[in-house]
N, C-alpha and C positions, 0 to 999 in steps of 0.2 A: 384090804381091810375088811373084818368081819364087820356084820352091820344091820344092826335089827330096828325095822318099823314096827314102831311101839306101840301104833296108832293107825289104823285104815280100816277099809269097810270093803266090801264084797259085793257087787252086782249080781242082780238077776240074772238065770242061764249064763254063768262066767263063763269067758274065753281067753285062752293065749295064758293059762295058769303054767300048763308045763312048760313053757319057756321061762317064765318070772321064775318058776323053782329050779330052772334046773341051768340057771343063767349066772351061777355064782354070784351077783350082786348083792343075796341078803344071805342071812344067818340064818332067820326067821323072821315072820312078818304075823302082826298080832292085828285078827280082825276083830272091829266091835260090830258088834252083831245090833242091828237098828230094823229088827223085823215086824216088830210092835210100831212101826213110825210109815213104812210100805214107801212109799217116793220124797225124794229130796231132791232138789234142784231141778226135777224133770227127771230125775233117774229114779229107776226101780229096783230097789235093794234087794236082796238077797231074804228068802225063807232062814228062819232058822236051821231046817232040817240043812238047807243047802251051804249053810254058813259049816256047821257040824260034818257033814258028808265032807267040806273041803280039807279041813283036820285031819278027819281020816285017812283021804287018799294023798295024802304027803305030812304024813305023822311026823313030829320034831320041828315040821318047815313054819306052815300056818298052826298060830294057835287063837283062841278068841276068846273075846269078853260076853258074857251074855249080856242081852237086853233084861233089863229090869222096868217095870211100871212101879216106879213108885206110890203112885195114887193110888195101885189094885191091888197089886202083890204083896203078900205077906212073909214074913220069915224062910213060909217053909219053902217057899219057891228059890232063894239063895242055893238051899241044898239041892235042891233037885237040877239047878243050873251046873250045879259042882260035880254033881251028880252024870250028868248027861256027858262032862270032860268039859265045859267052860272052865277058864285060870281065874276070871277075874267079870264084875260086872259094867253095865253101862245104860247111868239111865238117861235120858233124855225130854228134855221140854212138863218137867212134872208142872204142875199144877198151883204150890206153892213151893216158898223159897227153900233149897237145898237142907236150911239148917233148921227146916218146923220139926220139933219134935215128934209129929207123927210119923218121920222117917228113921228114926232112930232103932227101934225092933231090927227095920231092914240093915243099919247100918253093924247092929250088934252081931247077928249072924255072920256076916259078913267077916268082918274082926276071930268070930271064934273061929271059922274054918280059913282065916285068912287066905281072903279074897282081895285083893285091888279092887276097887273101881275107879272107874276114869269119870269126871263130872265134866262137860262143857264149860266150859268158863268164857263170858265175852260174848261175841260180834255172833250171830246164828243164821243158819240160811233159812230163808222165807219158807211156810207150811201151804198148805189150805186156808182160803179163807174161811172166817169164821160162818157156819152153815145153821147157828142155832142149838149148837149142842158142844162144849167146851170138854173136849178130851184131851186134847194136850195144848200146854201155856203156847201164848205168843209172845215173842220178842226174846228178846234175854235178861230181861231184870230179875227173873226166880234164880238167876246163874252166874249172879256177881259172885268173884273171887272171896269175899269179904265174909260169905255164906261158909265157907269149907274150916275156915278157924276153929269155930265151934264145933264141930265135929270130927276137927285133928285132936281137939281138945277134950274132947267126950271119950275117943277112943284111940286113945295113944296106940294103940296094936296095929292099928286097920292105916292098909298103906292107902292114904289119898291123893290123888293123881290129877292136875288140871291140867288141861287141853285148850292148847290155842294162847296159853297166855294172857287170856283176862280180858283184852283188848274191847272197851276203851279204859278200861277201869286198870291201868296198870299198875298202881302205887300199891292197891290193895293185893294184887298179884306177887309183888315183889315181895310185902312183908309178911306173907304167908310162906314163902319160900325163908325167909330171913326167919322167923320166928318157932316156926312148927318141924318139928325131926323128921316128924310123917308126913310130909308134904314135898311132894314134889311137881312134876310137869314135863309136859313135851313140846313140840318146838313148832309142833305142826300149823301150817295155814299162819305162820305167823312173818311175812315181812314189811309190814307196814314202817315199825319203827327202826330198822336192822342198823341203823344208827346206835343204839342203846343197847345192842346184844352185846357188845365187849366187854363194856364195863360190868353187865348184869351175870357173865360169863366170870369172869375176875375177882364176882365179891364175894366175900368170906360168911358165912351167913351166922346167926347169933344163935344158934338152937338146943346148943350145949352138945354138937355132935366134932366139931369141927371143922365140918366141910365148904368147899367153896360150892359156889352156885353151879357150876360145871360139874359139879357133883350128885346134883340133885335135878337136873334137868336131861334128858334123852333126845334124842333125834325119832322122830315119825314124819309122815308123808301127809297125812290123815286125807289120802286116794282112795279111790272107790276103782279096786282092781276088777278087772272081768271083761277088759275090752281092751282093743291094742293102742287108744288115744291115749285112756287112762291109767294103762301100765307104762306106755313110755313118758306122760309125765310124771310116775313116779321117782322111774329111774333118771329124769332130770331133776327132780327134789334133791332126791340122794348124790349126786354130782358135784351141783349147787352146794350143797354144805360139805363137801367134802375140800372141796377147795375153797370153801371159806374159810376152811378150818386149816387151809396148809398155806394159804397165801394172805392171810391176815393173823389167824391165829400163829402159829407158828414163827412169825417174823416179830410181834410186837406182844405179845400175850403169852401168859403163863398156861391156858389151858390147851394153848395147839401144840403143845409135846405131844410126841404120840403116848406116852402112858394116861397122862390127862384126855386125851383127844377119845382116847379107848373107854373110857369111863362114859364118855357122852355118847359113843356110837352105838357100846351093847352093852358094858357090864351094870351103867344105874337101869335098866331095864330088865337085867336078869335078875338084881337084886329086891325088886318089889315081887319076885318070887318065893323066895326066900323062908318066908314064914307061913308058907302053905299045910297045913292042920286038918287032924281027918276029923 
């Protein structure tokens, strides 16, 4: 099965890449680039240049979102991220709620050269404690689901992408999938409720597009490749839902056909490429 991470991130001095690419397992794997943010969880993320150089040296395989600073970055830094060969952007722990309209310039850019960006949605792993000097939010209240409406709704064009699923806040997750055409998500870091993924797999959403939720949701890892722990759990992620999807979906569900099943592993992933504009 072809099968694209729509979602991961990139280590420091990476290792064991040539095996992940050349390991048949993925299609491509889409890093977001978190070089504006430097450590997460005790890991040391990836430079941009190094995030960039990875693109390069297996062109088609790795593609990436740029890092965006909401709070710093202006317009023109969109294009010059487009510019540099990022697909789509990724911002992270801004400062206030996703939908202030002082981010809106950035989101308009974004829209004309259609860009994706992927927004954190929910539960977030711990930073720096605070030192005196507030450069990036704490917690995840600037990154409720409930923030992206208005700016599906601002900018019908610009494909909006949540990550993780929202969690805790999932009702406001659902009906932004239910409600908004531009709105979609990935599946990543998410099994807390995996109870609730069939039904939310199965439902028909109200958007005026026709599609079910399987339609609008992708498969990602949201792993931090570059190390051989962290690449062999990715390819346990990918496993995991592959046989989620052949021995539940399949057996009791409309969307583990393999045509539906194909929608969820690579094609709603290709299709937020779609309306890329120079």
């Amino acid at each position: 099965m072809k099968v694209i991470d729509a979602h991961a991130h990139l280590l420091h001095e990476p290792r064991g890449l040539d095996r992940i690419a050349e390991s048949g397992e993925f299609e491509e794997i889409w890093l977001m680039d978190l070089s504006g943010i430097g450590t997460l969880d005790g890991l040391t993320l990836a430079t941009q240049e190094e995030v960039l150089e990875t693109t390069r040296r297996y062109p088609g395989f790795f593609r990436a979102y740029g890092f965006i600073d909401l709070d710093r970055d202006t317009p023109a830094q969109v294009r010059r991220l487009r510019d540099q060969g990022f697909i789509g952007l990724k911002p992270y722990k801004q400062l206030k709620p996703y939908s202030d309209f002082a981010y809106f310039p950035i989101y308009a850019e974004a829209e004309k050269l259609g860009m994706p960006i992927l927004f954190h949605t929910g539960l977030i792993a711990h930073g720096k404690p605070f030192d005196g000097a507030a450069r990036l939010a704490f917690g995840s209240e600037n990154m409720r689901p409930s923030y992206l409406a208005s700016i599906a709704e601002a900018f019908p064009r610009l494909a909006v992408v949540a990550g993780h699923f929202g969690w805790p806040w999932w009702e406001e997750m659902e009906q932004n999938y239910y409600y908004y055409a531009n709105i979609s998500g990935d599946i990543s870091g998410y099994r807390r409720c995996l109870g609730r993924v069939p039904e939310l797999l199965d439902r028909l959403a109200h958007d005026g597009t026709g599609r079910f939720f399987n339609e609008k949701l992708h498969f990602a890892t949201d792993e931090f490749y570059g190390s051989e722990p962290t690449n062999a759990k990715a390819l346990k992620l990918k496993k995991f839902w592959e046989l989620y999807f052949e021995f539940i979906g399949s057996v009791y569900y409309r969307w583990g056909s393999p045509e539906e099943t194909e929608k969820f592993f690579r094609t709603n992933a290709l299709s937020l490429l779609n309306n890329r504009r120079e």
